[in-house]
Backbone as a ProteinNet text record, in pm:
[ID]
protein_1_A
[PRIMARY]
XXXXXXXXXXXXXXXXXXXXXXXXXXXXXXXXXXXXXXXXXXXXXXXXXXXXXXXXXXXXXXXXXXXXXXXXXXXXXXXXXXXXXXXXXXXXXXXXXXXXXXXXXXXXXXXXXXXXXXXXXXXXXXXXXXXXXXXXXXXXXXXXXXXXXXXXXXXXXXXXXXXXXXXXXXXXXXXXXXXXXXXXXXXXXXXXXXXXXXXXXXXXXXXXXXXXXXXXXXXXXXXXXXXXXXXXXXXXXXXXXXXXXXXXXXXXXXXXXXXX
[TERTIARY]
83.4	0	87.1	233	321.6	346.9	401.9	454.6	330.7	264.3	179.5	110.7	126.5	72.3	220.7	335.8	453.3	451.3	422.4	392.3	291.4	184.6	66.7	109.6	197	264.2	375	453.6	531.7	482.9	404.6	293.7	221.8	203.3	113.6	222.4	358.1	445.5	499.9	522.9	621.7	525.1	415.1	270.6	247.3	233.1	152.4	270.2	420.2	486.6	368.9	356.9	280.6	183.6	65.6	-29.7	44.5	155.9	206.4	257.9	324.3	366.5	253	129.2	48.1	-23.8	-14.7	-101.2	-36.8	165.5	251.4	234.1	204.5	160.9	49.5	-41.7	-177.6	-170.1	-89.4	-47	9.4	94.1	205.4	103.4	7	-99.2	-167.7	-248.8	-361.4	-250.8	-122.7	-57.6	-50.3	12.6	23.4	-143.2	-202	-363.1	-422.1	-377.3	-401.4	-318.9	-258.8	-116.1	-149.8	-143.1	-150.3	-283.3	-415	-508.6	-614.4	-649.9	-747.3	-631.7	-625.8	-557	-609.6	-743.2	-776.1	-853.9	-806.7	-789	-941.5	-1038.5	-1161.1	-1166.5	-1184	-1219.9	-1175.2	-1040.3	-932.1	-835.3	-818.9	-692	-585	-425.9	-318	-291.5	-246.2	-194.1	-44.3	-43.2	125.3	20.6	-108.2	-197.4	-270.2	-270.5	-370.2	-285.4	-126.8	-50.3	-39.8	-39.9	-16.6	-153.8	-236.3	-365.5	-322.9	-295	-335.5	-200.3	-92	5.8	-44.9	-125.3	-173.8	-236.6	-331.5	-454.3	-424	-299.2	-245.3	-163.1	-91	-39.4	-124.9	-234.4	-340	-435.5	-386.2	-440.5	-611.1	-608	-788.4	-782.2	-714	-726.5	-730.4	-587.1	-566.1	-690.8	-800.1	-898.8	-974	-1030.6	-1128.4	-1092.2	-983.4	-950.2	-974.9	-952.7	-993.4	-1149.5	-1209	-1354.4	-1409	-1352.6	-1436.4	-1402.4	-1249	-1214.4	-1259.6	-1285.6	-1367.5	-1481.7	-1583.3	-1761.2	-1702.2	-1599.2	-1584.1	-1551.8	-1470.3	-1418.4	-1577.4	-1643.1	-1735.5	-1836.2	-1889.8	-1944.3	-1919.3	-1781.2	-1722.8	-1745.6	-1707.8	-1674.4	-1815.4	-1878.8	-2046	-2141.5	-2105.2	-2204.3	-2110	-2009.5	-1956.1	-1978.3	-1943	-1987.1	-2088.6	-2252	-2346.9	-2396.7	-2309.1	-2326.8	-2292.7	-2181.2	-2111.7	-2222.8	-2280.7	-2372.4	-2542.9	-2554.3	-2665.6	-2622.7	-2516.3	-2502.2	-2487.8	-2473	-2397.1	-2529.6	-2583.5	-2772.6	-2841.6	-2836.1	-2897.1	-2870.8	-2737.9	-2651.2	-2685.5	-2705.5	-2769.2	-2907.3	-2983.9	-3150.3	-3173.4	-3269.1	-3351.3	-3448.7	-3562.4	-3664	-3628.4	-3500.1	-3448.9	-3396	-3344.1	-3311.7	-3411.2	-3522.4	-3615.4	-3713.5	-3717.7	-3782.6	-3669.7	-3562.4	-3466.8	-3455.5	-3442.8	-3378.5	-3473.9	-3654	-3672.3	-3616.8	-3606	-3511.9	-3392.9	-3298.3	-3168.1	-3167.3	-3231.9	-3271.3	-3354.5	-3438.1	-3518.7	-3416.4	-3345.8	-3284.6	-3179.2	-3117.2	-3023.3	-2967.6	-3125.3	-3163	-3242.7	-3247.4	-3296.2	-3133.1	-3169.4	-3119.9	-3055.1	-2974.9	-2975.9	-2857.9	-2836.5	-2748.9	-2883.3	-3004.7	-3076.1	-3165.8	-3183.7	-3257.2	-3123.5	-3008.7	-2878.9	-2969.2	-3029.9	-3135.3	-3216.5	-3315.5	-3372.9	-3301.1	-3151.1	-3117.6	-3054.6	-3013.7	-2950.7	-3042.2	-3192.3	-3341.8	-3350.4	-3309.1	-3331.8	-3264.4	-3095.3	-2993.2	-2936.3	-2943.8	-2875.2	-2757.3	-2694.5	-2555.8	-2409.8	-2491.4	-2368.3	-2285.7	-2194.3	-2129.1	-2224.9	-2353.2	-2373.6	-2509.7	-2540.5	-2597.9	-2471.4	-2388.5	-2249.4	-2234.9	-2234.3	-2185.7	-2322.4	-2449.7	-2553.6	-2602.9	-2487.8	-2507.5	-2390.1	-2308.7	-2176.4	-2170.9	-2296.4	-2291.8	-2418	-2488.7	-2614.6	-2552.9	-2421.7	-2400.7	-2347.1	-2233.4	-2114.3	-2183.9	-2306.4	-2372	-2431.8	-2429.9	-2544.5	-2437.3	-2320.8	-2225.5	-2146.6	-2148	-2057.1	-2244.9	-2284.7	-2435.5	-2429.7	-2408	-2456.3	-2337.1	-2219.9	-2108.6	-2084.5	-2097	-2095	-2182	-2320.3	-2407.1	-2325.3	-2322.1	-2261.6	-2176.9	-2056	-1926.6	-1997.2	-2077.8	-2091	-2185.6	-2255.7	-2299.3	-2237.8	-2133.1	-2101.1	-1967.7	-1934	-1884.1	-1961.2	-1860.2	-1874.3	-1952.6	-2092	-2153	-2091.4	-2013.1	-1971.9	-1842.8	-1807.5	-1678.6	-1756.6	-1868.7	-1929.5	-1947.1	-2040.5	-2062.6	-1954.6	-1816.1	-1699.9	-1684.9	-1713.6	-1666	-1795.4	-1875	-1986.6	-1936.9	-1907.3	-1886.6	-1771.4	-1704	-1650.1	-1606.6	-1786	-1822.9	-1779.4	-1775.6	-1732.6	-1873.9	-1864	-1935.2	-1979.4	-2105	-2165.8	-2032.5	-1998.9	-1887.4	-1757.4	-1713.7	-1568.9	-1567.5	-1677.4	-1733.5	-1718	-1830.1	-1795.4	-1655.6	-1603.5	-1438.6	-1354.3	-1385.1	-1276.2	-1293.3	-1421.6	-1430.1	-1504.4	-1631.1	-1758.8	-1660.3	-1610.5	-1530.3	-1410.2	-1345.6	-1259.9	-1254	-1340.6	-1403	-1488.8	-1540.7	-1625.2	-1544.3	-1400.5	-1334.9	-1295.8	-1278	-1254.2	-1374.4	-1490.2	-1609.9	-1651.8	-1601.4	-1652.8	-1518.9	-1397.8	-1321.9	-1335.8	-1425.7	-1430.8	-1530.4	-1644.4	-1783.5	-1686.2	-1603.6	-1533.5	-1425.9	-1385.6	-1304.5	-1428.8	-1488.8	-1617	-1698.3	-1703.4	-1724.2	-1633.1	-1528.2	-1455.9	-1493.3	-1490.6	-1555.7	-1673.9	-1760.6	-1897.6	-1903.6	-1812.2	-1823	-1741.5	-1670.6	-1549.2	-1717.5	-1763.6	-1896.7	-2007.7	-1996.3	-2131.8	-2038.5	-1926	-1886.5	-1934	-1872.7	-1917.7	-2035	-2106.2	-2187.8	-2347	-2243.8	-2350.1	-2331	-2164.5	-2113.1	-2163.1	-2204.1	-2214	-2372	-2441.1	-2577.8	-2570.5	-2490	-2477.2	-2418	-2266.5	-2161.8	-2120.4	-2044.8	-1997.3	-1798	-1812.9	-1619.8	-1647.2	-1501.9	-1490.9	-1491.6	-1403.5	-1394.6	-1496.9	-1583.7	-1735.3	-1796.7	-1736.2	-1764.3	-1679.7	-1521.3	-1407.1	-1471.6	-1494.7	-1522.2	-1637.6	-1749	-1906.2	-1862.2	-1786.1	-1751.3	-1652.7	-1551.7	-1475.7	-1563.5	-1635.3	-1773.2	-1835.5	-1913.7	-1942.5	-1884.4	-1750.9	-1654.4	-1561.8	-1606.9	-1489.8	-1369.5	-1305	-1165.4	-1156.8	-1125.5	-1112.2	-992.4	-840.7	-804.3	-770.8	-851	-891.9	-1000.2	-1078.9	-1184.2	-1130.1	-1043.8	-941.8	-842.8	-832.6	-751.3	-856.6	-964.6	-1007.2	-1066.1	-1086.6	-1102.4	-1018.7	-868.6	-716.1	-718	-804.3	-726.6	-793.6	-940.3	-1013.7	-966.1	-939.1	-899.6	-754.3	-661.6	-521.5	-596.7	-704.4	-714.2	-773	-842.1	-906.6	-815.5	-727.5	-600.3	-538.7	-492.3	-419.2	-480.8	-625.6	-687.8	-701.7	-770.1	-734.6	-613.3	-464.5	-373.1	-383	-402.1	-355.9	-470.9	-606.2	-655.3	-621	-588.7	-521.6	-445.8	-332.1	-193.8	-260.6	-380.1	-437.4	-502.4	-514.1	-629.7	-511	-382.7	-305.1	-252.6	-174.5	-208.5	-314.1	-432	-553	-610.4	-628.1	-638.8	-499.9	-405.2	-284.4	-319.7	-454	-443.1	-522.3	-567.3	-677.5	-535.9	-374.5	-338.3	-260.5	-272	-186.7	-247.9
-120.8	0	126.1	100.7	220.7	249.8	150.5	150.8	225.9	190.6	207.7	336.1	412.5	549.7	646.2	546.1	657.6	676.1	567.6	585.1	679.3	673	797.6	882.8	917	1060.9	1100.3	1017.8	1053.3	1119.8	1013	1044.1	1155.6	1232.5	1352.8	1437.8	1378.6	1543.4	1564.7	1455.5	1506.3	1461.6	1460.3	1470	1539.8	1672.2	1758.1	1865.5	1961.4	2034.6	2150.6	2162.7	2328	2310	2204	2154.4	2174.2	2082.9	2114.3	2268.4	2318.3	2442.9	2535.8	2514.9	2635.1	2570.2	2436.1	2371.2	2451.2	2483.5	2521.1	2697.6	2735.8	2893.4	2942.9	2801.8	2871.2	2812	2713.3	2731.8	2852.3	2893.4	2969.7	3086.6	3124.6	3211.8	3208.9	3070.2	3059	3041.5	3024.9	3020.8	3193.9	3275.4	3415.7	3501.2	3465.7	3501.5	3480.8	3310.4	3306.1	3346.7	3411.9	3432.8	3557.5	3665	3811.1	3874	3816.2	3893.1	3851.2	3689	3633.4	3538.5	3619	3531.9	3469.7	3435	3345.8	3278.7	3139.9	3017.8	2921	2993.5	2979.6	3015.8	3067.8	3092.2	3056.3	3040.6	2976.1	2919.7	2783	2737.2	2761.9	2758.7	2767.3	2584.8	2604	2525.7	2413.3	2499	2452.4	2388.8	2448.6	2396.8	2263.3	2295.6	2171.9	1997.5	2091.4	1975.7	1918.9	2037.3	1971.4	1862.3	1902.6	1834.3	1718.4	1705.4	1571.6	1462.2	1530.1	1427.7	1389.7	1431.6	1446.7	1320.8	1344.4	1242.5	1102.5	1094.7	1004.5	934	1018.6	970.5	839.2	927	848.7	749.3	701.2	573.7	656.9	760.1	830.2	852.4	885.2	975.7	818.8	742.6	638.9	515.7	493.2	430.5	514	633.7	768.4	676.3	695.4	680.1	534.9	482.2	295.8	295.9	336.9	311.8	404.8	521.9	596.9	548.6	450.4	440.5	281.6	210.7	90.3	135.1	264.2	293.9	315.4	426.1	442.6	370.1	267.8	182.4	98.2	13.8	-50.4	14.7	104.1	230.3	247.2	266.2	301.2	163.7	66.4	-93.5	-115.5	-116.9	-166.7	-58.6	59.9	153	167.5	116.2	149.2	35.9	-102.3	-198.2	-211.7	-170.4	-193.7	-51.4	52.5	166.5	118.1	82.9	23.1	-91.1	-167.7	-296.1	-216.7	-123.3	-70.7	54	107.9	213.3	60.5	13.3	-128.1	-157.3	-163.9	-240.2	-149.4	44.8	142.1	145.4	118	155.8	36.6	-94.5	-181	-201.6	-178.5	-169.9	-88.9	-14.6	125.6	124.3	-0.8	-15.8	-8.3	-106.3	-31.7	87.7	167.5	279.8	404.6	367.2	453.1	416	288.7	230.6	273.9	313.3	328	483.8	566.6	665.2	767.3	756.1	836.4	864.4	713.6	657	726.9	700.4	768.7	928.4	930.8	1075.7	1169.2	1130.5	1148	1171.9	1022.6	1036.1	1068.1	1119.9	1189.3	1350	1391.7	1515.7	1533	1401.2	1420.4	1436.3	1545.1	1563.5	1454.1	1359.8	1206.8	1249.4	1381.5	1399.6	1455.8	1512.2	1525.7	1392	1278.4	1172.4	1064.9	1135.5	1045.6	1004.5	1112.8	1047.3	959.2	961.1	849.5	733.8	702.2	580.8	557.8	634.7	583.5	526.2	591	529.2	341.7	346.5	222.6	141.7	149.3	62.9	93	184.3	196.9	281.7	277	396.4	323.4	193	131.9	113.4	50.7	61	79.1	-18	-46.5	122	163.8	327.8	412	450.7	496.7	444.8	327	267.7	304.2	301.7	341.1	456.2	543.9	735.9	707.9	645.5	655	578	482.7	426.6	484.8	545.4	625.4	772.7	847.5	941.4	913.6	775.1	732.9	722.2	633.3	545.6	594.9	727.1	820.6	866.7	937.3	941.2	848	710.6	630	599.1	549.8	494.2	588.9	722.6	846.9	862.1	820.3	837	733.1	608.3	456.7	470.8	499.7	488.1	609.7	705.6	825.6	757.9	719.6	653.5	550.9	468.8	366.3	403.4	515.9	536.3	630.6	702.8	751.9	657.9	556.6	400.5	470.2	463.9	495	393.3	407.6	353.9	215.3	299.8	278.4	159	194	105.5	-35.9	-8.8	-129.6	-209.5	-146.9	-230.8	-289.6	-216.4	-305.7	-413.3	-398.9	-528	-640.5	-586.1	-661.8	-798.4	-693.1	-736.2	-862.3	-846.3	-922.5	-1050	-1098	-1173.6	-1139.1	-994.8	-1060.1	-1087.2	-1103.4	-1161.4	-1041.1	-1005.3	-905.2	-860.3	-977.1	-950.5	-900.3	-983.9	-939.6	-770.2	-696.4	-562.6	-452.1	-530.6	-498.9	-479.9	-567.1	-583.1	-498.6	-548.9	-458.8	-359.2	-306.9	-188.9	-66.1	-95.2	-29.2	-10	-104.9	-82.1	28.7	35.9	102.9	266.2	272.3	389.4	454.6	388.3	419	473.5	451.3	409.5	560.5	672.6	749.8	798.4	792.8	861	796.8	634.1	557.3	612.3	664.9	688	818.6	878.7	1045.6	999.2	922.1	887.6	863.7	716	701.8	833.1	869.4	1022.6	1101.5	1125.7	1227.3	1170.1	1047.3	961.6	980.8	977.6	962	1122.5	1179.9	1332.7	1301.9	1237.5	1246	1149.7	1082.9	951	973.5	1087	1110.7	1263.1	1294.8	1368.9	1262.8	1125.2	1087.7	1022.7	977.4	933.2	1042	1144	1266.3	1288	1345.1	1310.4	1243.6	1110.5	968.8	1009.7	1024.2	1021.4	1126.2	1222.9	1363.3	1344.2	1262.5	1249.1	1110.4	1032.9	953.2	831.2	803.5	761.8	691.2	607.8	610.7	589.9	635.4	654.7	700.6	743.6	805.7	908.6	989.5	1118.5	1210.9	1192.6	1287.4	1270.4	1174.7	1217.7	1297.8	1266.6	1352.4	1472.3	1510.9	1684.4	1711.6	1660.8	1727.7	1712.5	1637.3	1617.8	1691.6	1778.9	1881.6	1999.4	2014.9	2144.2	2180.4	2041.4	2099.8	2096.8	2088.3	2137	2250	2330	2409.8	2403.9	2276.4	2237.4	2254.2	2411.5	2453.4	2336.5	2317.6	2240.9	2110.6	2035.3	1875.9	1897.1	1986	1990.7	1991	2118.1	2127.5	2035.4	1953.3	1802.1	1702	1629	1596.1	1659.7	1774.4	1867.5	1782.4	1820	1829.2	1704	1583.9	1441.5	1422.9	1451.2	1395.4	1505	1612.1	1682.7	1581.3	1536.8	1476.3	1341.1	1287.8	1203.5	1175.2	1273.5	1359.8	1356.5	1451.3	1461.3	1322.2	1232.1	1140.1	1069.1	1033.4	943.2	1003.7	1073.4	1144.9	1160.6	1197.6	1164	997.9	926.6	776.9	748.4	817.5	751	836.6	938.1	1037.6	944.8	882.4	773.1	641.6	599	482.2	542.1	675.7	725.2	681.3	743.9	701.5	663.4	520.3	376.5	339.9	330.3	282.7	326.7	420.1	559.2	643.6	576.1	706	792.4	743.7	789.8	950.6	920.3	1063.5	1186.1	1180.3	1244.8	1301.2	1238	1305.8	1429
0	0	0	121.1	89.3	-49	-104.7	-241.9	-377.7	-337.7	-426.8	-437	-278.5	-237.2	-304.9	-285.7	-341	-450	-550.2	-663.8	-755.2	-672.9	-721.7	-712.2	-594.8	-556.6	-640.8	-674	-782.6	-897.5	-964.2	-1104.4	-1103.8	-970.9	-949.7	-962.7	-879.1	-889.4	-1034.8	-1129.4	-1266.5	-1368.3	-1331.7	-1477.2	-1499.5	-1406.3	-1414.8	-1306.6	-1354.8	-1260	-1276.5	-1335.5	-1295.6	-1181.4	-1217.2	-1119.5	-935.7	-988.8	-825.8	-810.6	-900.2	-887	-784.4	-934.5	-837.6	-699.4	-701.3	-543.9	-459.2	-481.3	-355.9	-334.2	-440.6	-448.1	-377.8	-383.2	-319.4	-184.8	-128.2	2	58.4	11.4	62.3	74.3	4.8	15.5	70.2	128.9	210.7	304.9	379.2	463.7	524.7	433.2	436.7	487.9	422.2	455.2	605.2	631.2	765.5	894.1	865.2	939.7	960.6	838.8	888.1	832.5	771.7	752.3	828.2	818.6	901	1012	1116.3	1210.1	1363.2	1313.7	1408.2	1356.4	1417.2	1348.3	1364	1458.9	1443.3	1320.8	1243.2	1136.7	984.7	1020.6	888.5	947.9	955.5	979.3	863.4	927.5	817.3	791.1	694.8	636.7	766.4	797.7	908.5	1038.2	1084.1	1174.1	1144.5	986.4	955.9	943.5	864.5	902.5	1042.7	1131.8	1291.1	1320.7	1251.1	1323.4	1265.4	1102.2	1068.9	1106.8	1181.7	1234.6	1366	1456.6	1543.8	1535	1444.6	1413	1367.8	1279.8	1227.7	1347.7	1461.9	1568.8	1642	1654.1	1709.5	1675.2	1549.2	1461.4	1385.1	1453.6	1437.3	1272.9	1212.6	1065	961	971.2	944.5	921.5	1015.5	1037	997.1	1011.2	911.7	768.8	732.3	558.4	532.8	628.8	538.1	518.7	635.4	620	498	488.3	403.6	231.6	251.5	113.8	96.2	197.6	186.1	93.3	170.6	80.5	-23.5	-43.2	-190.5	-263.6	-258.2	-351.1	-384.8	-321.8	-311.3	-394.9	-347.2	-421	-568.4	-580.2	-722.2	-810.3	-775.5	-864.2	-851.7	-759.1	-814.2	-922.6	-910.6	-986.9	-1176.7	-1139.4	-1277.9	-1353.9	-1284.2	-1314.7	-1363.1	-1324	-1325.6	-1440.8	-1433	-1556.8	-1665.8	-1689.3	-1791.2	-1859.7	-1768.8	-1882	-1881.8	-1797.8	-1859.1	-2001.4	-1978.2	-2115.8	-2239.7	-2222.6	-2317.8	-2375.2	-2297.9	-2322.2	-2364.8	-2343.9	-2420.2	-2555.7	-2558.6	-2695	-2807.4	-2735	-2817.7	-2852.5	-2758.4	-2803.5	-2815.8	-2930.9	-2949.1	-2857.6	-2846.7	-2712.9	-2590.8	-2562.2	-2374	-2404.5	-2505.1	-2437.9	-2441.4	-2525.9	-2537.9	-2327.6	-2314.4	-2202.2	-2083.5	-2085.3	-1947.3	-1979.4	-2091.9	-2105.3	-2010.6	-1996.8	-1856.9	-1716.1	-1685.7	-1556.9	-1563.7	-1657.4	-1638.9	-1613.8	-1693.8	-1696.5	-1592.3	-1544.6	-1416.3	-1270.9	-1292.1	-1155.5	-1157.4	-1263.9	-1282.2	-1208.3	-1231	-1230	-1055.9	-1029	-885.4	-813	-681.5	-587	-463.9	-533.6	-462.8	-318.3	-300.2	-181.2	-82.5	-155	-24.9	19.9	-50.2	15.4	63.6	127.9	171.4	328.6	362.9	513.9	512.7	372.2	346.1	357	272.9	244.6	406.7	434.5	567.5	681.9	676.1	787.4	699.1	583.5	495	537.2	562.3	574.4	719.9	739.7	874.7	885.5	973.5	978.4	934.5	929.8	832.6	722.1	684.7	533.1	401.1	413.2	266	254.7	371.8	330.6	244.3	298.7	228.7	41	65.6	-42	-154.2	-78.4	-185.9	-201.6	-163.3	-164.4	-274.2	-250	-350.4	-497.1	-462.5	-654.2	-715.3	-629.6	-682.4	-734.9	-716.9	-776.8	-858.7	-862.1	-1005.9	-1076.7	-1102.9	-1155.2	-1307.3	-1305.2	-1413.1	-1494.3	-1467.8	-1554.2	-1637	-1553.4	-1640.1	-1779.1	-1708.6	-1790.5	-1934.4	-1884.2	-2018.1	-2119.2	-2027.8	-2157.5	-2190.2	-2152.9	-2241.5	-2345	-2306	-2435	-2539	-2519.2	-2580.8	-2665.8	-2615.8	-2680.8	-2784.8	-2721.8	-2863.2	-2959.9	-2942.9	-3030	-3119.4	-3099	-3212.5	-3303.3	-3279.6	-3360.2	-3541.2	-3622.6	-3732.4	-3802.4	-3862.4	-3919.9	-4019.1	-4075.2	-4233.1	-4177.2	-4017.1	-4015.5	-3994.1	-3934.9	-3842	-4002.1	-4076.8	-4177.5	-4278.6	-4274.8	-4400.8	-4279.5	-4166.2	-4052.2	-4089.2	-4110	-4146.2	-4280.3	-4395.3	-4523.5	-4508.1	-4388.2	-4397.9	-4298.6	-4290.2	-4194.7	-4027.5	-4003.6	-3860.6	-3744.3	-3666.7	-3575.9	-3492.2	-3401.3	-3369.6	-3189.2	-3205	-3072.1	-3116.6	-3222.7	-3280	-3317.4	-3312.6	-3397.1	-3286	-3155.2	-3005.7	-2953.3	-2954.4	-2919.5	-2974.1	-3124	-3199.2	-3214	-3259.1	-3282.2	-3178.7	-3183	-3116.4	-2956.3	-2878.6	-2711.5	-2778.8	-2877.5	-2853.1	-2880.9	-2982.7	-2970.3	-2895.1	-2818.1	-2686.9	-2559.5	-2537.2	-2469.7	-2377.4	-2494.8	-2402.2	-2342.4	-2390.3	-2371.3	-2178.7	-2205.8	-2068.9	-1952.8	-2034.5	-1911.2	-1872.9	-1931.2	-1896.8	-1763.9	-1805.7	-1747.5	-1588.5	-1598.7	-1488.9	-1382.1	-1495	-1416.7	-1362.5	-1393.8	-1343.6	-1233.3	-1227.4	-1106.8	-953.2	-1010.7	-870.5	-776.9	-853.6	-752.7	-718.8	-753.8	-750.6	-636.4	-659.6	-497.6	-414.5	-381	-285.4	-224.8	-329.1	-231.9	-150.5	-249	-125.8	-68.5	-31	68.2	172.5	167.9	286.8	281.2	211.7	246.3	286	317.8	363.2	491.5	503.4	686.5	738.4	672.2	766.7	814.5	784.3	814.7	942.7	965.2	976.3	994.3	1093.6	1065.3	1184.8	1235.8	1291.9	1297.3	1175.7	1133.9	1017.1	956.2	859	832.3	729.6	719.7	700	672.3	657.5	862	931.6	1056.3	1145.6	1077	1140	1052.2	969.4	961.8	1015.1	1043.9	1099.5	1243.9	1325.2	1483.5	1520.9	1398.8	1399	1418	1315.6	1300.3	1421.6	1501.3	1610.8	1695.2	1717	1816.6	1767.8	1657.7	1611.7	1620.3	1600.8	1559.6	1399.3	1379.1	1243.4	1189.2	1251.5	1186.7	1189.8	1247.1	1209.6	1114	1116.3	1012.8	857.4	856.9	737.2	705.4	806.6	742.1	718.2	746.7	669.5	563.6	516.2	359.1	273.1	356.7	267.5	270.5	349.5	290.3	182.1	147.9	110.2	-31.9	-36.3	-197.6	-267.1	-136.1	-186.1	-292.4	-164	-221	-382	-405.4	-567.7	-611.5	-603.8	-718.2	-710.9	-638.3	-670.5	-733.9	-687.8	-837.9	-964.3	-954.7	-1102.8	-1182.2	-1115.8	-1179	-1241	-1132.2	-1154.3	-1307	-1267.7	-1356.2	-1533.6	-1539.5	-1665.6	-1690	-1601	-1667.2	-1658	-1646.4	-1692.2	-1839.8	-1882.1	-1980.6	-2096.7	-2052.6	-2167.2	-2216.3	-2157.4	-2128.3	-2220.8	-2225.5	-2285.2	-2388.9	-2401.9	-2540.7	-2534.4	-2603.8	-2638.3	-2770.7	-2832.5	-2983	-2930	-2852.7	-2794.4	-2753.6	-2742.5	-2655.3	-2798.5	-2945.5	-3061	-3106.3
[MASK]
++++++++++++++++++++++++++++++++++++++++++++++++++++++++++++++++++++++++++++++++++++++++++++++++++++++++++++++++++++++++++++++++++++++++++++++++++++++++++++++++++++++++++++++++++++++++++++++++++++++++++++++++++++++++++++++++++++++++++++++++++++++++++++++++++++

């Protein structure tokens, strides 16, 4: 897990120098800001405080156990709703009748507010993992679905049919062709996911928790510990950027033709 956390961290610092450039600029600024304009720390923690908190926290096994549980929902969260996006966009893109028969559904609950019924699901399941996990594949779930279908449907007519002409098989067409042109469309769907489930992870917990980082920041809130509050913010943004890097160097890896 060390290895593998150094590695993201690497890939984040020399993928993207500017990215880090300006992350260290707008420290050094929100450091300067809290120091001599807003200097009490009710109100803005610095950056040098928030580090103190989160060694603090990490001292104390507290932050460490916050992050497994909350990256347990998310992961769970993430692999079941993409999973399950991925073969419903698959099934729009292939039937004109299911997608004319699902395309309300997608669309409907798309557009519903699924972070304000996170109370509902939690009176449903309880304050346990699988409420979390169904705040977190109910937000992935609509993006991967809309850009799978998206992606395969724009598969060039004219290619599908010389594949035709020359006997191939309705899978070999899938495979070869129709998945790979789809490909960046489903990894945008997936990149746009991981924000969307690093929010219902928080908030599932902030309604409802008994660990995890959406409870270390609402149990910060009402104790005004501005900076434990601001370290779980800052774990939970590190943790954004590092997937997203990881998943950009999986994008090009997989689609390099998208980066000429």
């Amino acid at each position: 897990m060390l290895e593998l956390f150094t590695r993201m961290k690497s890939m984040v610092r020399w993928s993207n120098p500017w990215g880090a450039l300006s992350i260290l600029i707008g420290l050094a600024l929100w450091e300067i800001l809290s120091r001599y304009v807003v200097s009490n720390s009710l109100f803005l923690a610095s950056p040098t405080q928030i580090l103190a908190a989160i060694i603090h926290l990490t001292r104390t096994g507290e932050l460490l156990y916050d992050i497994s549980v909350s990256g347990i929902e998310f992961l769970v969260g993430y692999i079941v709703a993409s999973a399950f996006g991925i073969a419903l966009g698959v099934a729009m893109a292939a039937s004109e009748m299911f997608r004319r028969m699902a395309q309300p559904w997608v669309s409907g609950l798309y557009a519903t507010p699924i972070i304000a019924l996170a109370p509902l699901f939690i009176l449903w399941l309880g304050i346990g993992i699988w409420s979390k996990v169904f705040v977190v594949a109910s937000l992935v779930v609509f993006p991967v679905i809309i850009n799978t279908e998206a992606g395969l449907k724009v598969t060039s007519p004219r290619l599908i049919e010389m594949l035709r002409s020359f006997n191939a098989r309705p899978a070999q067409i899938f495979f070869k062709l129709s998945l790979p042109s789809a490909m960046p469309f489903l990894l945008a769907g997936l990149r746009i996911g991981i924000g969307r489930g690093l929010i219902g992870v928080v908030v599932g917990e902030l309604f409802g928790a008994r660990a995890g980082l959406g409870r270390l920041i609402s149990q910060s809130a009402e104790s005004f510990n501005m900076p434990e509050l601001f370290a779980g913010v800052v774990v939970l943004a590190a943790a954004g950027i590092i997937l997203t890097a990881a998943f950009e160097a999986l994008e090009r890896k997989l689609v390099p033709w998208t980066r000429d």
